[in-house]
N, C-alpha and C positions, 0 to 999 in steps of 0.2 A: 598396186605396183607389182611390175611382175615379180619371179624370184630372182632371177637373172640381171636386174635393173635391182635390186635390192643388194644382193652379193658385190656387184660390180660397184657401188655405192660406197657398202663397209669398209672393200677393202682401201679405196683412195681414203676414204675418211680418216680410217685409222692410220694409216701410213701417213698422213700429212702429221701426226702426234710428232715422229720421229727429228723432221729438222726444227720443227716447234721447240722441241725438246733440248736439242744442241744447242740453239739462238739462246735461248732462258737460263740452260744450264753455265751460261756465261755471266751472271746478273744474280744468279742465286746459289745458294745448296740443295743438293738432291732432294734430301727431306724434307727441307721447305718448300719446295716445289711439287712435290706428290700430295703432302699433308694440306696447305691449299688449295693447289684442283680440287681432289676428293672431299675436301669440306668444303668449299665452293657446287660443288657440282652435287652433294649432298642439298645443299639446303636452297637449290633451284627445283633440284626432282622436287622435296618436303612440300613447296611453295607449289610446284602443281600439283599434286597430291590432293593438297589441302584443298586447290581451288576446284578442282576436278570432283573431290569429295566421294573418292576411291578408298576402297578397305587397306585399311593396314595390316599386315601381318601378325597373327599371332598364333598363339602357342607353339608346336612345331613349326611355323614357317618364320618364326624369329629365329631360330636355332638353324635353321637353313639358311634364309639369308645371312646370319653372322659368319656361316663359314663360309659361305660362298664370297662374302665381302673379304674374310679372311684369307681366302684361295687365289682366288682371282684377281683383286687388287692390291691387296695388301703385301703379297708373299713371293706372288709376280712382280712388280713394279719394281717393289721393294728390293726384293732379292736381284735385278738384273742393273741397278742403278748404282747398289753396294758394289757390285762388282766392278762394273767401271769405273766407279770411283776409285776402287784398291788398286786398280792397274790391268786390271784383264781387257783385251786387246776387244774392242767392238767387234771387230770383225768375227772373231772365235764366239764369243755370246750368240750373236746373230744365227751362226751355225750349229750353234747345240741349241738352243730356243729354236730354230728352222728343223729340228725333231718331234717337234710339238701335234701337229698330226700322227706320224707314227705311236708316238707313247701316248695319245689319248686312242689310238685305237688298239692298242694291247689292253688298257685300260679298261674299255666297255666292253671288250672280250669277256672281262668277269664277270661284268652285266648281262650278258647274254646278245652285246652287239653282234651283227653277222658282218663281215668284210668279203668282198667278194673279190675273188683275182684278180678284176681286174682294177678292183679299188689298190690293191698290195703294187699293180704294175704302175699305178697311178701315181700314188705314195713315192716309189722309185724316179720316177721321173721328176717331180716335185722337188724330193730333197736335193737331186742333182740339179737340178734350176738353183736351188737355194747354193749347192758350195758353189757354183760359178760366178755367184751373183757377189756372195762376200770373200771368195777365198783369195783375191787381193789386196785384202784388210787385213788378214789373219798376221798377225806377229806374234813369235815367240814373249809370252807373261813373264817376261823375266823379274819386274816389278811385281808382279802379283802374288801374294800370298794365300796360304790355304782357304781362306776366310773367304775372299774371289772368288776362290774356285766352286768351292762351296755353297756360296751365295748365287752363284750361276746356276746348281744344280739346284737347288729349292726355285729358283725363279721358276725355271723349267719343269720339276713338280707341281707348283700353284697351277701355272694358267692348263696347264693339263689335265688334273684332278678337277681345277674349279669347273672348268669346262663340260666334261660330265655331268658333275655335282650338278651345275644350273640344270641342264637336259634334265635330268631326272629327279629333281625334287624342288628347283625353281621357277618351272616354267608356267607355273599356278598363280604365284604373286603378279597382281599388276605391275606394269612396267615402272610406273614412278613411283609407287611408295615401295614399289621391293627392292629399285636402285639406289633410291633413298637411303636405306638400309644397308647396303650394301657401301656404298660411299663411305657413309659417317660412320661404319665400324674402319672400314681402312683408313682415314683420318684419323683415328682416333689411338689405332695401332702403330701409325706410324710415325705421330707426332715427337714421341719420345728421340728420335730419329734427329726430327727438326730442332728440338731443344740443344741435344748435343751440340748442331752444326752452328748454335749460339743465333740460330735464327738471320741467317745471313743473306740479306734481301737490298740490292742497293735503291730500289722506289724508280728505276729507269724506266722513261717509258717503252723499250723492248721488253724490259720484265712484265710490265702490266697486259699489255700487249699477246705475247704467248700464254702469258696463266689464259687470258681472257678466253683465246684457242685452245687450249687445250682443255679447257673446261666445256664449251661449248661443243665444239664442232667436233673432239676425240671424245671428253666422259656423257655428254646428250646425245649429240650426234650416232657417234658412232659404236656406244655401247648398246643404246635404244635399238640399231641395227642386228648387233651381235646376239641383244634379248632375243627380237624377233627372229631371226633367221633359226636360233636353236629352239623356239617355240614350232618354229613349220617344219624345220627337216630334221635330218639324222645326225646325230653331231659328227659321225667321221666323214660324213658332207661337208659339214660346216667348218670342223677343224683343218679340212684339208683346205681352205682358203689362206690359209696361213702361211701355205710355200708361198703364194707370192707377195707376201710383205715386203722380203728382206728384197726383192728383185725393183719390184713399183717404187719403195723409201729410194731406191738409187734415181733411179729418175728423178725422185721429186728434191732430191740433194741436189741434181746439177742444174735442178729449173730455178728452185729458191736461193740455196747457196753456194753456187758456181763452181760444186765438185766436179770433176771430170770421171764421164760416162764412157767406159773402156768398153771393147764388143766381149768380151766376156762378162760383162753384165747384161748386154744385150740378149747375148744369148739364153744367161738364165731367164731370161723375163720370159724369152719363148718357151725354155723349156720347164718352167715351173706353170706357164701357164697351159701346157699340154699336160701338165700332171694333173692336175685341177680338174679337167674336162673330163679323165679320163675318171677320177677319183669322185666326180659328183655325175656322174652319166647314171639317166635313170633305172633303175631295174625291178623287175615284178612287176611291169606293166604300170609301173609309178611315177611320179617324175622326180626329177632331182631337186632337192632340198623345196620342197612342197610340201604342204598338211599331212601328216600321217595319222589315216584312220585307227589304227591300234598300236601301239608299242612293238609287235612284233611284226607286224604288219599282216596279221592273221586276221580272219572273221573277230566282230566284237563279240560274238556269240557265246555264253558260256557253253562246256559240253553238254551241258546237261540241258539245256534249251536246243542244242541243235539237234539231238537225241529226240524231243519231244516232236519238232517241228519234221523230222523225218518219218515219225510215227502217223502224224496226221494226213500228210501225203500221200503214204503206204495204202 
């Protein structure tokens, strides 16, 4: 599958999570409905794992999938679900989460990521697709407390850290037993969550309905995507798919749930998806989000072999 039919894949995938989410979040509690998916969609990956009769992780690659299940699902989800729930306004979430490329590429800066200008002009374009797309959601948190605010900025934390983190120390584990892992630690973390909310699930079949979607086609689907795409390319590639969430979620709001599609969301859609092109265009004669030969994208050669192999030549 190309890369391009891959990308363009993840991102409807993951974007159909969004009015899944809204439908369900009528029917249940936040935490009950994160601690299901994830322990649902835990013990499908375990179930092919098992059948596939693929390595499971261990010694250091438990300790890496734990935080990366901690990072990535547990801290994101978590953290941006708490927050709507306290009263912070969707639309402002959307927009500090639609920073999420940027702050994973200041991120791998420390890694020794490179950005290229035209990736930074990319980025720009991007996050402006993203305020046009929710900056008529945005209301004053009058309701919201510190806790909100907060819980927004840890969401934003997670999937940005965990995002790296996988790039660089996850992308070893097989897909299923390492998402396996990864699942049933955020299950596991977040259940306490669910207990609070006294476990509050009415058995409707819209509730059964969405878990079923959001377990599938957002935690199999299009997490299985997300592994893969940061296996092939660069994560400030991969992260920059991100501006066009909050733009595609608005579409698929007024196709599923009869939101009205203003042209200021139109427009972000255009212009967070020119940030994208601009932010994943290939460079060093590479392509965009494709296999990369070495981490740096230098010769695998060590110095000291290319030293030899120039001698011989000589």
């Amino acid at each position: 599958m190309g890369a391009g039919l891959v990308a363009t894949a993840f991102v409807v995938l993951w974007c159909t999570g969004y009015p899944a989410a809204k439908i369900a979040l009528g029917h249940t509690g936040p935490f009950v409905l994160l601690t299901l998916r994830f322990g649902g969609a835990a013990l499908v990956y375990g179930a092919l794992a098992l059948q596939a009769r693929v390595p499971w992780p261990r010694g250091r690659q438990v300790l890496h999938g734990v935080a990366i299940g901690t990072l990535q699902l547990a801290l994101q989800f978590g953290g941006v679900y708490l927050a709507a729930a306290r009263g912070l306004s969707v639309g402002l979430i959307a927009l500090v989460i639609g920073t999420m490329p940027i702050v994973t590429a200041l991120i791998g800066l420390v890694f020794g990521e490179r950005i290229l200008p035209l990736q930074w002009l990319g980025f720009v374009f991007g996050f402006g697709g993203v305020a046009l797309a929710v900056g008529e959601s945005i209301r004053p948190g009058a309701a919201a407390d510190w806790v909100a605010y907060l819980a927004m900025i840890l969401g934003l934390i997670g999937i940005a850290s965990g995002t790296v983190y996988q790039k660089r120390c996850g992308s070893q584990m097989d897909l299923r037993s390492g998402l396996a892992l990864q699942h049933a630690v955020a299950a596991l973390l977040l259940l306490p969550g669910a207990v609070l909310e006294g476990w509050r699930w009415d058995g409707s079949a819209p509730a059964f309905v969405t878990l079923g979607w959001l377990i599938v086609v957002n935690s199999l689907g299009g997490f299985a995507l997300f592994y893969l795409l940061l296996k092939r390319g660069a994560v400030n590639q991969v992260a920059a798919l991100f501006f066009l969430m909050p733009p595609v979620t608005a579409v698929l709001d007024y196709l599923v749930l009869g939101e009205p599609l203003s042209g200021y969301q139109l427009a972000g859609i255009a212009l967070a998806a020119f940030g994208v092109f601009l932010a994943t265009r290939p460079h060093d004669g590479g392509s965009a989000l494709r296999p990369q030969r070495a981490a740096s994208g230098s010769s695998p050669l060590r110095p000291s072999a290319r030293r030899m192999k120039k001698r011989r030549n000589s």
